[in-house]
mmCIF file of the N, C-alpha and C atoms, coordinates in Angstrom:
data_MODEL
# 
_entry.id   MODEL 
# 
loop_
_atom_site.group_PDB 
_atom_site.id 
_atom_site.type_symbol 
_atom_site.label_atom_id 
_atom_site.label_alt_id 
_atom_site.label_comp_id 
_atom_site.label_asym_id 
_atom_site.label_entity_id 
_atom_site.label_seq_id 
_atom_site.pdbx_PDB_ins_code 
_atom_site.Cartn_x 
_atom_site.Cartn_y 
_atom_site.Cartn_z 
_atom_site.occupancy 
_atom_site.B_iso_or_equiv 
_atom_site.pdbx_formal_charge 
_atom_site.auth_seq_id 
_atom_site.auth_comp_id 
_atom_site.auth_asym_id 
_atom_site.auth_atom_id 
_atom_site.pdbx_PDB_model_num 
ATOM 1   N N  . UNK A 1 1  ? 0.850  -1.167 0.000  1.00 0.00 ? 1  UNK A N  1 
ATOM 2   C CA . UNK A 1 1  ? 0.000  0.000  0.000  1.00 0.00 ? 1  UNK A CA 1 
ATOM 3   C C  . UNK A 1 1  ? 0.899  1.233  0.000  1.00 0.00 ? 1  UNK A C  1 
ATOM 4   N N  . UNK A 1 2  ? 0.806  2.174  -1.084 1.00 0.00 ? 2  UNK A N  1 
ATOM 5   C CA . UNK A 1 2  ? 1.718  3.355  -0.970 1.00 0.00 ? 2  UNK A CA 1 
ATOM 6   C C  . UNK A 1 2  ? 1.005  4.355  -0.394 1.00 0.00 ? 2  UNK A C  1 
ATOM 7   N N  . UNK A 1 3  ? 1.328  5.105  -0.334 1.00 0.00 ? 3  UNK A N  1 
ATOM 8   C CA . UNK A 1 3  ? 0.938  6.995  0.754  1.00 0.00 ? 3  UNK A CA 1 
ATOM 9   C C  . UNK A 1 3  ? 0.688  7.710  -0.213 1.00 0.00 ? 3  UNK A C  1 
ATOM 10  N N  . UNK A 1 4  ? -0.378 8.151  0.082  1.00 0.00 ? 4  UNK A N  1 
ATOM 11  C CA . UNK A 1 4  ? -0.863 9.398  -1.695 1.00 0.00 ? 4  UNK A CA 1 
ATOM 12  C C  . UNK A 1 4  ? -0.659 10.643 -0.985 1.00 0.00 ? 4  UNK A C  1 
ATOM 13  N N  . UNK A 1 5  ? -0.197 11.662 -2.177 1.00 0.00 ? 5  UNK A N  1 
ATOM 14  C CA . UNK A 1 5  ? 1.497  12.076 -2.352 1.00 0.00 ? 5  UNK A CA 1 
ATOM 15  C C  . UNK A 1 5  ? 1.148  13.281 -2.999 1.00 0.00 ? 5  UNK A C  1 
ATOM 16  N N  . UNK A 1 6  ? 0.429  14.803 -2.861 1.00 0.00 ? 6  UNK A N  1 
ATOM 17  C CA . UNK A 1 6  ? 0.152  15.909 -3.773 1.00 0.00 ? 6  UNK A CA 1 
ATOM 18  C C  . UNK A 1 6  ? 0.904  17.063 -4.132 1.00 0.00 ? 6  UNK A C  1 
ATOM 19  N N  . UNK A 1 7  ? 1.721  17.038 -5.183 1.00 0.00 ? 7  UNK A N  1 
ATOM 20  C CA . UNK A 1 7  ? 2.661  18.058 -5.154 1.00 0.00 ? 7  UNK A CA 1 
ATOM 21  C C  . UNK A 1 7  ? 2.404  19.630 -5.490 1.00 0.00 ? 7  UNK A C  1 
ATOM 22  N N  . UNK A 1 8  ? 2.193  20.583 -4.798 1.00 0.00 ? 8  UNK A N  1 
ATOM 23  C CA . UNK A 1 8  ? 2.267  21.718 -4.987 1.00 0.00 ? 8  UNK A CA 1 
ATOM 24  C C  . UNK A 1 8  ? 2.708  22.709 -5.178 1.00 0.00 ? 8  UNK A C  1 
ATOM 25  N N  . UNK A 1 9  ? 2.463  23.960 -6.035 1.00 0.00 ? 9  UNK A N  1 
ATOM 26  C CA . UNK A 1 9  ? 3.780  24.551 -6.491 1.00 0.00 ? 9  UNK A CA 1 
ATOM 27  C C  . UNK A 1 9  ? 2.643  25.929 -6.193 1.00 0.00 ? 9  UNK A C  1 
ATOM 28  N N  . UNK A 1 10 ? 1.680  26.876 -5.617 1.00 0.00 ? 10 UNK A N  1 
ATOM 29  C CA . UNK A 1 10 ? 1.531  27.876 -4.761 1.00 0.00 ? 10 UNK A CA 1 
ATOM 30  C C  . UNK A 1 10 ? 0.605  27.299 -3.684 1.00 0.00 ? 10 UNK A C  1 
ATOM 31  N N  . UNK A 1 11 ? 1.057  28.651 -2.222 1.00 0.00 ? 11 UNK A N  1 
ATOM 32  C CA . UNK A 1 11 ? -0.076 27.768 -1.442 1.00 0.00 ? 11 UNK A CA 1 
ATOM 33  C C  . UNK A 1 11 ? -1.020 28.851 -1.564 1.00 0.00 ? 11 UNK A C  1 
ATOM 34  N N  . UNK A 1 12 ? -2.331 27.773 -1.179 1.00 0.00 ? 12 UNK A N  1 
ATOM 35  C CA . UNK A 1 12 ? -4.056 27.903 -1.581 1.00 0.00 ? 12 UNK A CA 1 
ATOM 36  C C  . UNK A 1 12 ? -3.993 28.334 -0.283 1.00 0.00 ? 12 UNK A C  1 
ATOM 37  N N  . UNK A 1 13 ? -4.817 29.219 0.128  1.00 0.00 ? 13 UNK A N  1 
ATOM 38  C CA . UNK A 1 13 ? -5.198 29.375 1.928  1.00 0.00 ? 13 UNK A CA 1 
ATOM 39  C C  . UNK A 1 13 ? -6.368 29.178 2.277  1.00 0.00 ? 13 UNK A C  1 
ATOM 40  N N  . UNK A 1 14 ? -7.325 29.482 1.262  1.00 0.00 ? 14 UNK A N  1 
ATOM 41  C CA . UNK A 1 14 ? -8.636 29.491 1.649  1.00 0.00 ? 14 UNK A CA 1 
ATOM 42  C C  . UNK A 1 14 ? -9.549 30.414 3.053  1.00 0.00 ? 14 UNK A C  1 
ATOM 43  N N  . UNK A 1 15 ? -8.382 31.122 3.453  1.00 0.00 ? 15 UNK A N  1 
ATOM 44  C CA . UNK A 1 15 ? -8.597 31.894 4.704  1.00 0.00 ? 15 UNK A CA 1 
ATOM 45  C C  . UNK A 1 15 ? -8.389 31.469 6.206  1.00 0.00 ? 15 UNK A C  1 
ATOM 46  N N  . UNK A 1 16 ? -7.768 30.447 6.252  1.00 0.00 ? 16 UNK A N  1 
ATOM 47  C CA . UNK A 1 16 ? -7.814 28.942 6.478  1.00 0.00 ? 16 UNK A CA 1 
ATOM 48  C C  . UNK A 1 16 ? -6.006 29.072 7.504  1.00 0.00 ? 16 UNK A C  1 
ATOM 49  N N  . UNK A 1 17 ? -5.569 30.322 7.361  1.00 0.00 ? 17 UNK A N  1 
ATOM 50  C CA . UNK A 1 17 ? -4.012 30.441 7.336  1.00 0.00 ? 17 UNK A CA 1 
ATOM 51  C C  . UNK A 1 17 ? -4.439 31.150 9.064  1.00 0.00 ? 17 UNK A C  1 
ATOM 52  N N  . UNK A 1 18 ? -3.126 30.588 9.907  1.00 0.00 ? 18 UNK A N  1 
ATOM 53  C CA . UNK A 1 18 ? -3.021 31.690 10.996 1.00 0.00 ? 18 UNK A CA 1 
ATOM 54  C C  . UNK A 1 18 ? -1.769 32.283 11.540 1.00 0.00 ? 18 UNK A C  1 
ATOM 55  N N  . UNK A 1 19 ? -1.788 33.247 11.836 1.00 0.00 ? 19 UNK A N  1 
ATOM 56  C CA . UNK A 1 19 ? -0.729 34.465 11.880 1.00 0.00 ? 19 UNK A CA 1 
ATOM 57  C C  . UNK A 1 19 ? 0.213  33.522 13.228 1.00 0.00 ? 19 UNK A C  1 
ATOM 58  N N  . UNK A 1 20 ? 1.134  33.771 13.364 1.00 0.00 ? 20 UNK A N  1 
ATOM 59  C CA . UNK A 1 20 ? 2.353  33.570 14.392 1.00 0.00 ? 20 UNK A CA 1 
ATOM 60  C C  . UNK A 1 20 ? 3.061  34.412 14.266 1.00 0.00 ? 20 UNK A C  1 
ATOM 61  N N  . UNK A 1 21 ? 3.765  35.520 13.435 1.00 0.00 ? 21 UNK A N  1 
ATOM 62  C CA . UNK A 1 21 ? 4.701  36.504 14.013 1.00 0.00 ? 21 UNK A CA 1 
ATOM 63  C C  . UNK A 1 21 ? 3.844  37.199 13.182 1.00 0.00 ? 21 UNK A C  1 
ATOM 64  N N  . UNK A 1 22 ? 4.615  38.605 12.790 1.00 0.00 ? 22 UNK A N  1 
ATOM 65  C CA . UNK A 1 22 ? 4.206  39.592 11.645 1.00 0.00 ? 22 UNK A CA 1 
ATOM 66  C C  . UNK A 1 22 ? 4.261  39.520 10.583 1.00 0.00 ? 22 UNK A C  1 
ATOM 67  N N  . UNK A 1 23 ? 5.033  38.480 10.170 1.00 0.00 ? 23 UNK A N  1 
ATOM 68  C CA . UNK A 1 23 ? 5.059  38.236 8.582  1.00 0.00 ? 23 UNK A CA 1 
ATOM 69  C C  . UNK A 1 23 ? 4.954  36.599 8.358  1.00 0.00 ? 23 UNK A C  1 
ATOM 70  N N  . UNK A 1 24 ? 4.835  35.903 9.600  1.00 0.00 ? 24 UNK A N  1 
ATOM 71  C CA . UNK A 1 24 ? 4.917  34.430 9.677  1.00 0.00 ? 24 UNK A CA 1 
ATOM 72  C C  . UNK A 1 24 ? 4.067  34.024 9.608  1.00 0.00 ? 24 UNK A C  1 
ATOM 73  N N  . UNK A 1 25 ? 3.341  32.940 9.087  1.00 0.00 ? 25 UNK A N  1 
ATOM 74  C CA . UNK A 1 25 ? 2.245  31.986 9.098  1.00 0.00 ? 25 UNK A CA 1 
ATOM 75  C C  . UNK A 1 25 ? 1.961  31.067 8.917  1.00 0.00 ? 25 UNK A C  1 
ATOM 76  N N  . UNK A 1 26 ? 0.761  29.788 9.607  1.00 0.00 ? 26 UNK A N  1 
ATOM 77  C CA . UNK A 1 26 ? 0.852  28.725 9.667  1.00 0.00 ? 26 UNK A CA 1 
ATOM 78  C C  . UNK A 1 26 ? -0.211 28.232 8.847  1.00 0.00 ? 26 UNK A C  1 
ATOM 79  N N  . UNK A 1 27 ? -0.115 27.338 8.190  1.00 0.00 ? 27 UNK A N  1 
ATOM 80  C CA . UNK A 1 27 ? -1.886 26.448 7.097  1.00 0.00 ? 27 UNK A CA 1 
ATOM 81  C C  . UNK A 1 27 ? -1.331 24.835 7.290  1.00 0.00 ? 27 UNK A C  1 
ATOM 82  N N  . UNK A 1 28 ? -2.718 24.494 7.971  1.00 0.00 ? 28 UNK A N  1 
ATOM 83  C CA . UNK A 1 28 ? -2.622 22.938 7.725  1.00 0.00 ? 28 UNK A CA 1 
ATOM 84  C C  . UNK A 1 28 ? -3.893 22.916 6.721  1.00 0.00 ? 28 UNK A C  1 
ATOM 85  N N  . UNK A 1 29 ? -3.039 21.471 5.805  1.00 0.00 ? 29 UNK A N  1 
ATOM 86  C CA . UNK A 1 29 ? -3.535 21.445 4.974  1.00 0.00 ? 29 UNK A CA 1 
ATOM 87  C C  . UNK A 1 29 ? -4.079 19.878 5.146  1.00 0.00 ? 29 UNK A C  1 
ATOM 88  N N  . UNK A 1 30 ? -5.148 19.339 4.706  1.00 0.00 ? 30 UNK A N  1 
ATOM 89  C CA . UNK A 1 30 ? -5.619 18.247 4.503  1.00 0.00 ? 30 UNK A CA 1 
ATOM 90  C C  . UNK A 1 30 ? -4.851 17.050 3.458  1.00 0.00 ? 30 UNK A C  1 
ATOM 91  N N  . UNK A 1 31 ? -4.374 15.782 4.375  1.00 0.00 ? 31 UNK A N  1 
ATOM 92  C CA . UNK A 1 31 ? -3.377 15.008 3.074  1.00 0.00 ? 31 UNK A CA 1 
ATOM 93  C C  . UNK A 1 31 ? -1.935 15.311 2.782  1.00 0.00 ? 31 UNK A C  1 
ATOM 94  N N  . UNK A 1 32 ? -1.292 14.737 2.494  1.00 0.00 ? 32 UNK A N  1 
ATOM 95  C CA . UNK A 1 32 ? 0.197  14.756 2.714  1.00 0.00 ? 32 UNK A CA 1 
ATOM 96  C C  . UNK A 1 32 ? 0.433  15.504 1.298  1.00 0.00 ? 32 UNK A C  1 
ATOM 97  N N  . UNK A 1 33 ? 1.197  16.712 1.732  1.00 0.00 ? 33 UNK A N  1 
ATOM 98  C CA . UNK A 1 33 ? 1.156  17.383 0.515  1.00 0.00 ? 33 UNK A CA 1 
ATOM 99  C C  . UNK A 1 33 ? 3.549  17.650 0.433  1.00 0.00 ? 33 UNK A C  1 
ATOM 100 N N  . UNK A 1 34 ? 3.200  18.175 -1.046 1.00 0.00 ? 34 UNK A N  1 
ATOM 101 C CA . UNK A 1 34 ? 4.788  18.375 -0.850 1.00 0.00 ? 34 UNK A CA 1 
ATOM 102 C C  . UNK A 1 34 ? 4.595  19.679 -1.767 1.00 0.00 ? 34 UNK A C  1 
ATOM 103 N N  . UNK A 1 35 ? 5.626  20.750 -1.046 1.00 0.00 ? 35 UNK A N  1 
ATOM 104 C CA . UNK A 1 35 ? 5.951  21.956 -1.488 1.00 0.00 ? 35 UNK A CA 1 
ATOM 105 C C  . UNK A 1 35 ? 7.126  22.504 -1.537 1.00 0.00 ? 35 UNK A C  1 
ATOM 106 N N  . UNK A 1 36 ? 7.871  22.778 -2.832 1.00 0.00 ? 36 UNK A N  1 
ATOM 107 C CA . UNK A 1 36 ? 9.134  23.662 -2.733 1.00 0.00 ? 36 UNK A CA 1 
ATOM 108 C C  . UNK A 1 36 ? 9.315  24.582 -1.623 1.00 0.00 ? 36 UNK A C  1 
ATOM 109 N N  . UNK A 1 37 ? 10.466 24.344 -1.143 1.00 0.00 ? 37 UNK A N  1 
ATOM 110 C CA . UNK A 1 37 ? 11.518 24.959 0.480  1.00 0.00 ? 37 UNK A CA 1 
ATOM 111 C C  . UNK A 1 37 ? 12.303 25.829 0.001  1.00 0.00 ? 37 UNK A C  1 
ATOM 112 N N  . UNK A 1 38 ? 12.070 26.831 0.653  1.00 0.00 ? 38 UNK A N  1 
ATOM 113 C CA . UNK A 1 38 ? 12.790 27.975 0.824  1.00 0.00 ? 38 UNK A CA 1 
ATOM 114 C C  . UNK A 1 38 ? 12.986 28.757 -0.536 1.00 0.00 ? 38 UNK A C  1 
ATOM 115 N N  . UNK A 1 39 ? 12.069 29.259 -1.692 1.00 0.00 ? 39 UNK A N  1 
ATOM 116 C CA . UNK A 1 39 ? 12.084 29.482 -2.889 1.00 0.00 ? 39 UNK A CA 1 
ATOM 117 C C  . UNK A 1 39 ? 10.605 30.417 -2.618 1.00 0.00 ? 39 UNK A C  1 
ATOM 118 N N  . UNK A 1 40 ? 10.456 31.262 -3.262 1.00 0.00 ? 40 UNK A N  1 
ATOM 119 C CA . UNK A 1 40 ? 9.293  32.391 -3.192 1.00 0.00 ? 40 UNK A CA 1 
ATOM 120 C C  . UNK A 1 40 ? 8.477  31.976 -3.963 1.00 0.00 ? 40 UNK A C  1 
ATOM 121 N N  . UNK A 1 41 ? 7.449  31.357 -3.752 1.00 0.00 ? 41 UNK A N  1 
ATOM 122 C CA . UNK A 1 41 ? 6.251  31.125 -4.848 1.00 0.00 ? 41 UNK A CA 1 
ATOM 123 C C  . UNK A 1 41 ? 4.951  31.932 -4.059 1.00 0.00 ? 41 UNK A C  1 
ATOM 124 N N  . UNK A 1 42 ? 3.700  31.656 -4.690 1.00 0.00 ? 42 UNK A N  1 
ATOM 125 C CA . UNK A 1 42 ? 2.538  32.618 -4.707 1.00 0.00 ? 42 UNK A CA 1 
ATOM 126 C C  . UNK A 1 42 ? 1.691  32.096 -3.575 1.00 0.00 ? 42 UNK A C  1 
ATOM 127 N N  . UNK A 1 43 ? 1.532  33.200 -3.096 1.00 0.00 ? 43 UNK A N  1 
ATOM 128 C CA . UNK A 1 43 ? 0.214  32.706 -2.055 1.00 0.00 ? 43 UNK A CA 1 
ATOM 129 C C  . UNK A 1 43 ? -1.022 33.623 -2.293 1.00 0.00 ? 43 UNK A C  1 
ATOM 130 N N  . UNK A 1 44 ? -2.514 32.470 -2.487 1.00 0.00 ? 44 UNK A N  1 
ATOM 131 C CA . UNK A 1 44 ? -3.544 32.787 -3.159 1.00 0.00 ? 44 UNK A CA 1 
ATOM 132 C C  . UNK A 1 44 ? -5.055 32.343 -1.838 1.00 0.00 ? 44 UNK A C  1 
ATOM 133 N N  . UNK A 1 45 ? -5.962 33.006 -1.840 1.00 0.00 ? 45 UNK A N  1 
ATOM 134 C CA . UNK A 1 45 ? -6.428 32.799 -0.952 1.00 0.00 ? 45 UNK A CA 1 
ATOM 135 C C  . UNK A 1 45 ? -7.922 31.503 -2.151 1.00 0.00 ? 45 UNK A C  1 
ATOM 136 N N  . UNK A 1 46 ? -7.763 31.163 -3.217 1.00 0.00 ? 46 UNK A N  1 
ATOM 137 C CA . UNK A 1 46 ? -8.122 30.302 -3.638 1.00 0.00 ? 46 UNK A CA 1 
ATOM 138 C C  . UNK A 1 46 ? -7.505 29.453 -4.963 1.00 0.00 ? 46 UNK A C  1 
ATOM 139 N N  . UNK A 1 47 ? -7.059 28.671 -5.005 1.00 0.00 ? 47 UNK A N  1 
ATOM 140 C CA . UNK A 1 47 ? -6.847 28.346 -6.635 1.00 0.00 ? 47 UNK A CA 1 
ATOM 141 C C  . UNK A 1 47 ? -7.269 28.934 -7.857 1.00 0.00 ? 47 UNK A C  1 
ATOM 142 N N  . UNK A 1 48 ? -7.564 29.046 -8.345 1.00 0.00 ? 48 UNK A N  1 
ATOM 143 C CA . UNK A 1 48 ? -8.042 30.049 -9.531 1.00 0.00 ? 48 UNK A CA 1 
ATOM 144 C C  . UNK A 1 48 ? -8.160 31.503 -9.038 1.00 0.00 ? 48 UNK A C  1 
ATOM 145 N N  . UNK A 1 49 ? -7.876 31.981 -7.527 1.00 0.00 ? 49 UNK A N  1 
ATOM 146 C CA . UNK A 1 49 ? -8.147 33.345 -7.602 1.00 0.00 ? 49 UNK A CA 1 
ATOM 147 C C  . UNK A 1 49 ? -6.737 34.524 -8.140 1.00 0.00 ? 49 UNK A C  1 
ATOM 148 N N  . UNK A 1 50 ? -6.948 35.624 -7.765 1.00 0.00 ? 50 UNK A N  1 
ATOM 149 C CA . UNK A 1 50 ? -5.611 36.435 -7.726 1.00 0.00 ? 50 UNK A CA 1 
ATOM 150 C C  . UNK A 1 50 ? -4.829 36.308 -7.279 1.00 0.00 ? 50 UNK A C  1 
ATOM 151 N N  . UNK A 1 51 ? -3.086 36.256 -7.130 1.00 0.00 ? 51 UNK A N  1 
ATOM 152 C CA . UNK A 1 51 ? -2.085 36.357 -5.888 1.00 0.00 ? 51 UNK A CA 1 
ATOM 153 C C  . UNK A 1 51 ? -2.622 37.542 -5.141 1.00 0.00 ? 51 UNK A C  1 
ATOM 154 N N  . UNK A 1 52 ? -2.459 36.748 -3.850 1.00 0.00 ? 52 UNK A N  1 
ATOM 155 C CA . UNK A 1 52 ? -2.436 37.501 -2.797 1.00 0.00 ? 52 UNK A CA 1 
ATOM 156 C C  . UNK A 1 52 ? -1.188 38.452 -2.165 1.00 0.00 ? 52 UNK A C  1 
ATOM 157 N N  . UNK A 1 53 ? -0.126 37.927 -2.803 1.00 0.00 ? 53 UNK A N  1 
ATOM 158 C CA . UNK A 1 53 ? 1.355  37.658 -2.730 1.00 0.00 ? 53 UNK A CA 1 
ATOM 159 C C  . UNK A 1 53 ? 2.776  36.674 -2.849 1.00 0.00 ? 53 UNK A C  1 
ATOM 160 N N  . UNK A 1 54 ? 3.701  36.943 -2.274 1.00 0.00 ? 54 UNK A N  1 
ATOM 161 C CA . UNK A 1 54 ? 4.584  35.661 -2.625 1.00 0.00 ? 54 UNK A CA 1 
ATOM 162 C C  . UNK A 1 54 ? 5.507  35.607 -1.049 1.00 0.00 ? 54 UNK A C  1 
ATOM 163 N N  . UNK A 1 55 ? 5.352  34.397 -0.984 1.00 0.00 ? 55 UNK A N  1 
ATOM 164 C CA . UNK A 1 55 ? 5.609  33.572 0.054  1.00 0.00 ? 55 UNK A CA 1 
ATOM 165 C C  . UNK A 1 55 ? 6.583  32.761 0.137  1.00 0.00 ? 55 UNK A C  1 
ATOM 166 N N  . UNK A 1 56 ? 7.298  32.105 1.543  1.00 0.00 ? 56 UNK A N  1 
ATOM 167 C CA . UNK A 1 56 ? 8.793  31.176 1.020  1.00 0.00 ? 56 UNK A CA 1 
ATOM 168 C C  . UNK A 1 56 ? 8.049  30.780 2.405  1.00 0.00 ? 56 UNK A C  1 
ATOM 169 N N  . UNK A 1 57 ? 8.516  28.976 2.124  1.00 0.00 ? 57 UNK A N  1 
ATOM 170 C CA . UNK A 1 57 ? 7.796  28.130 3.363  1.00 0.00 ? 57 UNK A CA 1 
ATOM 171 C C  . UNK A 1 57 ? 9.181  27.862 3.545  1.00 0.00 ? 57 UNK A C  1 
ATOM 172 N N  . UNK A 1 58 ? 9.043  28.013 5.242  1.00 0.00 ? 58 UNK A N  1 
ATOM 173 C CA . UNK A 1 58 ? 10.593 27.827 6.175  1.00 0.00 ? 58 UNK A CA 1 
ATOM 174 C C  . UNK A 1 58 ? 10.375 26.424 6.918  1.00 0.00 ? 58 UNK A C  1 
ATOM 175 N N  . UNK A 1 59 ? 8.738  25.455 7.165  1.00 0.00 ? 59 UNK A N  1 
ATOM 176 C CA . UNK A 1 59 ? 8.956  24.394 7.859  1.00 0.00 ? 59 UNK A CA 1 
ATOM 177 C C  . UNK A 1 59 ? 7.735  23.460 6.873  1.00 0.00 ? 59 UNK A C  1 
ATOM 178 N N  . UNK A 1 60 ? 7.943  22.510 6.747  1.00 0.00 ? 60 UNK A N  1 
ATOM 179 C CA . UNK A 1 60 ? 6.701  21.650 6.726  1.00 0.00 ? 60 UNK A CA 1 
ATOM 180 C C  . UNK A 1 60 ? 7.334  20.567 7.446  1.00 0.00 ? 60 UNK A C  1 
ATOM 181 N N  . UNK A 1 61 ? 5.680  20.093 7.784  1.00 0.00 ? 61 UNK A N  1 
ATOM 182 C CA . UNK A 1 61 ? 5.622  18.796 8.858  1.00 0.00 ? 61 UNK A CA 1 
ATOM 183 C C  . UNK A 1 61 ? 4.554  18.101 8.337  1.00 0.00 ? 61 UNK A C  1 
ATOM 184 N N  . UNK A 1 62 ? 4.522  16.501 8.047  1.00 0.00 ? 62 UNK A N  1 
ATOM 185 C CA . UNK A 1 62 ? 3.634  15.516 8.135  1.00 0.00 ? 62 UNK A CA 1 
ATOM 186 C C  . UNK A 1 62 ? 3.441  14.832 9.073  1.00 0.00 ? 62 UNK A C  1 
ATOM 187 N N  . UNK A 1 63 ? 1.816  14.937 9.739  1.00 0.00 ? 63 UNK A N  1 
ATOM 188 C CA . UNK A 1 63 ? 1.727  13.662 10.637 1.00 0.00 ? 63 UNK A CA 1 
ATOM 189 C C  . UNK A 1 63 ? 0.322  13.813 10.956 1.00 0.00 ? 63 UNK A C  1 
ATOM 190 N N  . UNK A 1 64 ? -0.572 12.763 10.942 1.00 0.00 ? 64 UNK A N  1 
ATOM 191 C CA . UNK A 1 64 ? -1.991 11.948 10.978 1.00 0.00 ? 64 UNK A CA 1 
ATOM 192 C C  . UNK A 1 64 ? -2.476 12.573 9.927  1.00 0.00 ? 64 UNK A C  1 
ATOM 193 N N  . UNK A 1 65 ? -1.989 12.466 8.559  1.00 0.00 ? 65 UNK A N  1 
ATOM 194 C CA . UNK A 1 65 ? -2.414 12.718 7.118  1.00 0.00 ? 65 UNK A CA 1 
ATOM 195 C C  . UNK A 1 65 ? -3.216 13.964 7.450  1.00 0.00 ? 65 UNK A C  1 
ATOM 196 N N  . UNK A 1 66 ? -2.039 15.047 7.490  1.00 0.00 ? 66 UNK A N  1 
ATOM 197 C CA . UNK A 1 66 ? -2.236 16.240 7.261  1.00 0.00 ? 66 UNK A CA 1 
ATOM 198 C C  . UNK A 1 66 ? -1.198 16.597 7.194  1.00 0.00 ? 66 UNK A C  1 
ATOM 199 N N  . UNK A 1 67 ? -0.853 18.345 6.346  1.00 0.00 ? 67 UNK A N  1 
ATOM 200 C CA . UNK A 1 67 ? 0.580  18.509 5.968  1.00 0.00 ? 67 UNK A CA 1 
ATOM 201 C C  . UNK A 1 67 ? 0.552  19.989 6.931  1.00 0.00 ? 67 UNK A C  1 
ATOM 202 N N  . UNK A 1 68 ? 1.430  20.404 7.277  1.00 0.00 ? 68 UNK A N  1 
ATOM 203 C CA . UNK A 1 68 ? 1.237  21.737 8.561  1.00 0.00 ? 68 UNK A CA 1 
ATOM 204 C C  . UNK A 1 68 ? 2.299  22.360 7.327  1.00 0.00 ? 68 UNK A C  1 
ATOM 205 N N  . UNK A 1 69 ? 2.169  23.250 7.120  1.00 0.00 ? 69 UNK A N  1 
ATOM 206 C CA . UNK A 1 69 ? 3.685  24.463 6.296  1.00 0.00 ? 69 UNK A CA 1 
ATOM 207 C C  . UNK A 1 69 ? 3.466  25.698 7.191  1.00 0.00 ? 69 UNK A C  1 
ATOM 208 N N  . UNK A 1 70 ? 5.183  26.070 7.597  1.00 0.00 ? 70 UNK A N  1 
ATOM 209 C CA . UNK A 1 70 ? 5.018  27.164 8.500  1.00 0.00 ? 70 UNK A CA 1 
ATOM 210 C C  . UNK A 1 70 ? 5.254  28.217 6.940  1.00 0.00 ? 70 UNK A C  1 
ATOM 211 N N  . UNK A 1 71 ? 5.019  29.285 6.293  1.00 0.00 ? 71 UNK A N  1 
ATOM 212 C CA . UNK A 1 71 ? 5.544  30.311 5.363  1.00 0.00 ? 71 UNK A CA 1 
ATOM 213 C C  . UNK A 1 71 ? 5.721  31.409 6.274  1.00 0.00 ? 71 UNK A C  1 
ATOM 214 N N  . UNK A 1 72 ? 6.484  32.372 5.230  1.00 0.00 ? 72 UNK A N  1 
ATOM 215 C CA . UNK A 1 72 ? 6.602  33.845 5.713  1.00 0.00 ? 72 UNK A CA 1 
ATOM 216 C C  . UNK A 1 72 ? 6.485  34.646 4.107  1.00 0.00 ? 72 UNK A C  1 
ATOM 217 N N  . UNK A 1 73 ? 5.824  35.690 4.678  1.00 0.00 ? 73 UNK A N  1 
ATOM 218 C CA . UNK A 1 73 ? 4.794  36.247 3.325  1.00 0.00 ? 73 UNK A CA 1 
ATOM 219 C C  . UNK A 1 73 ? 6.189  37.545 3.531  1.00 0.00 ? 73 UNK A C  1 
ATOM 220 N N  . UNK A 1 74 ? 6.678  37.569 1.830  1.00 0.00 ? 74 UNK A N  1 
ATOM 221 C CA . UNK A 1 74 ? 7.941  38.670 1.641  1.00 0.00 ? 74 UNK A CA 1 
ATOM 222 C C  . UNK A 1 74 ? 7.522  39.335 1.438  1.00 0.00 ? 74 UNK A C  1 
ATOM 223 N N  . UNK A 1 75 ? 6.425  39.446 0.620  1.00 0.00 ? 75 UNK A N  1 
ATOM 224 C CA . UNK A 1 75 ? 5.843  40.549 -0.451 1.00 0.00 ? 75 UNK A CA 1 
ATOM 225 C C  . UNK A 1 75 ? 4.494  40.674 -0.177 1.00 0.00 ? 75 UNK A C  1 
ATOM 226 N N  . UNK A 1 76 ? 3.337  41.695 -0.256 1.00 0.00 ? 76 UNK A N  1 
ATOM 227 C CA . UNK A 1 76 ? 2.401  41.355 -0.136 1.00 0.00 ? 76 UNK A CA 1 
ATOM 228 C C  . UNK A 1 76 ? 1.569  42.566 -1.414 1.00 0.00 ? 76 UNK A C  1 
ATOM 229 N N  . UNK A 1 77 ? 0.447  42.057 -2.282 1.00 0.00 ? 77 UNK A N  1 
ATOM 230 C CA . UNK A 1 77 ? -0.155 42.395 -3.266 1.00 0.00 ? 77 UNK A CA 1 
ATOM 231 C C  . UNK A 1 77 ? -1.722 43.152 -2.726 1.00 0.00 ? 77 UNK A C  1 
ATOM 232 N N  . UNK A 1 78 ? -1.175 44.582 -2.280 1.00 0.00 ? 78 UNK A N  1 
ATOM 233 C CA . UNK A 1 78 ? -2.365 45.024 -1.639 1.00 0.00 ? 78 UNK A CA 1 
ATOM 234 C C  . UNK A 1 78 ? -3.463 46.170 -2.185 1.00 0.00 ? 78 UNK A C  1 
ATOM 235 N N  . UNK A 1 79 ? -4.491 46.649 -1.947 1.00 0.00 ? 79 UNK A N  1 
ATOM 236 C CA . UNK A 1 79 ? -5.453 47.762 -3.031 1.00 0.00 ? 79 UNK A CA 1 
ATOM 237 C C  . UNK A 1 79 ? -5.076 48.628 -2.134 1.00 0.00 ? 79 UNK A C  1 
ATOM 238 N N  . UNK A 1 80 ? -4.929 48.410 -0.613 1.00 0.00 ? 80 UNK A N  1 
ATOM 239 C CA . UNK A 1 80 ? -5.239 49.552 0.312  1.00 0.00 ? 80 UNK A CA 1 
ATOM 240 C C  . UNK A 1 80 ? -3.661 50.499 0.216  1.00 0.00 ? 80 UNK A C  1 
# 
């Protein structure tokens, strides 16, 4: 029996994300997911929506088939 395995290349938040420092943040995600480390990709608060900004994940952790990614948001894409 193998481990199903979803590779991702921006993270989705869904609103779903929670703050730990000022620019730090945490999303668990449902299912063992895998995401490029330490490289700036997009963070979107849905799949098909707009960047929200761009982001570099400093931790992920798997355990009871869920994936935890700590990011820190560099940039942020704002109206205000």
């Amino acid at each position: 029996m193998g481990m199903g395995l979803e590779l991702n290349t921006m993270i989705v938040t869904k609103g779903n994300e929670k703050r730990l420092e000022e620019n730090t943040f945490q999303l668990v995600k449902e299912g063992y997911r895998l995401y490029p480390m330490e490289i700036p990709i997009e963070v979107k608060r849905t799949k098909d929506g707009e960047t929200n900004g761009i982001g570099r994940i400093t931790k992920l952790q798997w355990e009871n088939a869920e994936t935890v990614i700590t990011y820190e948001l560099i940039s942020l894409n704002s109206t205000n």
